[in-house]
C-alpha positions as CSV (number, residue, x, y, z in Angstrom):
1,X,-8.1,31.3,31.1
2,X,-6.8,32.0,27.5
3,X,-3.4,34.1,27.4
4,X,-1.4,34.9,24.6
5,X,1.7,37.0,24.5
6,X,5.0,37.4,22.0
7,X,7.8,39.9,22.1
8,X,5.6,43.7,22.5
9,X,2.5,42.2,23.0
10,X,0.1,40.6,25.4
11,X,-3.0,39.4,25.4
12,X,-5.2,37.3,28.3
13,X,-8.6,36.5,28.4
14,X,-10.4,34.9,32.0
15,X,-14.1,34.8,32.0
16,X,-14.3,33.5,35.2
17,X,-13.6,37.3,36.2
18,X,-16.9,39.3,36.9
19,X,-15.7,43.0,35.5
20,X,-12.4,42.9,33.8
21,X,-11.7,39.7,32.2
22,X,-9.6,41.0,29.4
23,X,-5.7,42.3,29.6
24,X,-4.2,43.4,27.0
25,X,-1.0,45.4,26.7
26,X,2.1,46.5,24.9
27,X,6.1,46.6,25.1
28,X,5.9,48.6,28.6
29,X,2.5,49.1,29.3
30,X,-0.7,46.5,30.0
31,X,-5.0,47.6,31.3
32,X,-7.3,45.4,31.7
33,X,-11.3,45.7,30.0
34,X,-14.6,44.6,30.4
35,X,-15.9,42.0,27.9
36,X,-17.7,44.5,26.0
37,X,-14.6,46.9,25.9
38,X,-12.6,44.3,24.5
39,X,-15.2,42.6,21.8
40,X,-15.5,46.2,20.2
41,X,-11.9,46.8,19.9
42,X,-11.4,43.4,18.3
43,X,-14.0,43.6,16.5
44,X,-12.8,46.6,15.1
45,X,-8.8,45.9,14.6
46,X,-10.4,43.1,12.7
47,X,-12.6,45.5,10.0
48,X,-9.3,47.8,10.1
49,X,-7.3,44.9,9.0
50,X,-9.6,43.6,6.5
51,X,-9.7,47.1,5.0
52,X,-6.0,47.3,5.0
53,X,-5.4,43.7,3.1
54,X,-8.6,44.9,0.3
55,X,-6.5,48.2,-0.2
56,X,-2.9,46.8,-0.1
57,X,-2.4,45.2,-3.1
58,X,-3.8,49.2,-5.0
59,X,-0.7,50.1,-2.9
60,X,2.6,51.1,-4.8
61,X,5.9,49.8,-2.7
62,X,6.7,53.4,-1.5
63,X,3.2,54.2,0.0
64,X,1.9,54.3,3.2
65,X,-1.9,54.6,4.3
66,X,-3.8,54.9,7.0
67,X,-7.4,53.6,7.8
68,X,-9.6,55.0,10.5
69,X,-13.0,53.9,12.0
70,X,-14.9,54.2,14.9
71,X,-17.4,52.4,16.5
72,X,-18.9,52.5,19.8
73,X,-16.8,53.6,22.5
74,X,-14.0,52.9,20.4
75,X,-11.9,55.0,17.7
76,X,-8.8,53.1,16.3
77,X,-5.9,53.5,13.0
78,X,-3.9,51.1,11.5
79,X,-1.4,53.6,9.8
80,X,2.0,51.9,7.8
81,X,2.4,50.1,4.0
82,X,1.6,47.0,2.4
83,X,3.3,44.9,4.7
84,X,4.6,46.8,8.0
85,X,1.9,48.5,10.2
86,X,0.9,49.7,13.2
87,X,-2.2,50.1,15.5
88,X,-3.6,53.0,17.5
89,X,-6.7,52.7,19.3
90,X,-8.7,55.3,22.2
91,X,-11.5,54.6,24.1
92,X,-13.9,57.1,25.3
93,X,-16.6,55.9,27.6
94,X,-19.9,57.4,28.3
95,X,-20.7,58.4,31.6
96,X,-19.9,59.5,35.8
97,X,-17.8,56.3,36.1
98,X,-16.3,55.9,32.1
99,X,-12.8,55.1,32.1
100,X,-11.0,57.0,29.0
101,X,-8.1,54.5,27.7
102,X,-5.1,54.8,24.6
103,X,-3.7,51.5,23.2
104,X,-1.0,51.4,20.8
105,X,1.4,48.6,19.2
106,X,3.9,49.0,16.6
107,X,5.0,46.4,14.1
108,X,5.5,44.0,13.9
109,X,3.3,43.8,17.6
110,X,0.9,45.1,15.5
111,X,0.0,42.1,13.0
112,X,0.4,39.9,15.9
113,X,-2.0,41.1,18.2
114,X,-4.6,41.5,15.6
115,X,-4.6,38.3,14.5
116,X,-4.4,37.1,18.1
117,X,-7.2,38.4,19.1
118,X,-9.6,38.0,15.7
119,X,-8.1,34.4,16.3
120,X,-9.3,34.2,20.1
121,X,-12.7,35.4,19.4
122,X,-13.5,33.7,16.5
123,X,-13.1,30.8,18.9
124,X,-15.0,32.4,21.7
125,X,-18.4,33.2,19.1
126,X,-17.7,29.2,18.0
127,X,-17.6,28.1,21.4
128,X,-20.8,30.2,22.3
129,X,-22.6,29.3,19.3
């Protein structure tokens, strides 16, 4: 088991679980998501964050942006300035038995749990390499 957590942020990762071996969660809140739930939504915090860093340094002192993408189940925003954002992310499953889910962190939760998780599964893809 792999768990990670810092002041407005959590997140744990057990494989060993056979449905929901991911929790994640925030200053008052925490859910737990299947494997695939939780690979798309890092997967895409990480693209958001990338996009943010490629646009931040066109970004005068007084702006704010946000950045938006969806992919799979997922839709997610990063929405702040050059240094001091947060994240938003919704999941809307397909299907009789989808589970419909709304994550959010502020900053500076919001750096931190993004490079938590791009941290824990770039180790994950190395280890199953």
């Amino acid at each position: 088991m792999i768990q990670r957590e810092g002041p407005g942020w959590r997140l744990s990762r057990d494989p060993s679980r056979p449905l929901f071996s991911v929790l994640i969660g925030g200053e008052h809140w925490a859910l737990e998501l299947k494997e695939s739930e939780a690979c798309e939504l890092a997967s895409l915090i990480a693209d958001l964050t990338d996009q943010h860093q490629s646009i931040c340094d066109q970004l005068m002192a007084e702006e704010s942006i946000t950045v938006e993408l969806e992919r799979g189940s997922w839709w997610a925003c990063l929405e702040g300035d050059r240094s001091r954002w947060s994240l938003r992310g919704i999941c809307s499953g397909d299907g009789e038995r989808a589970r419909g889910l709304e994550v959010y962190w502020p900053e500076p939760a919001a750096q931190a749990i993004a490079e938590a998780m791009r941290t824990l599964w770039d180790s994950s893809n190395d280890q199953s390499s």
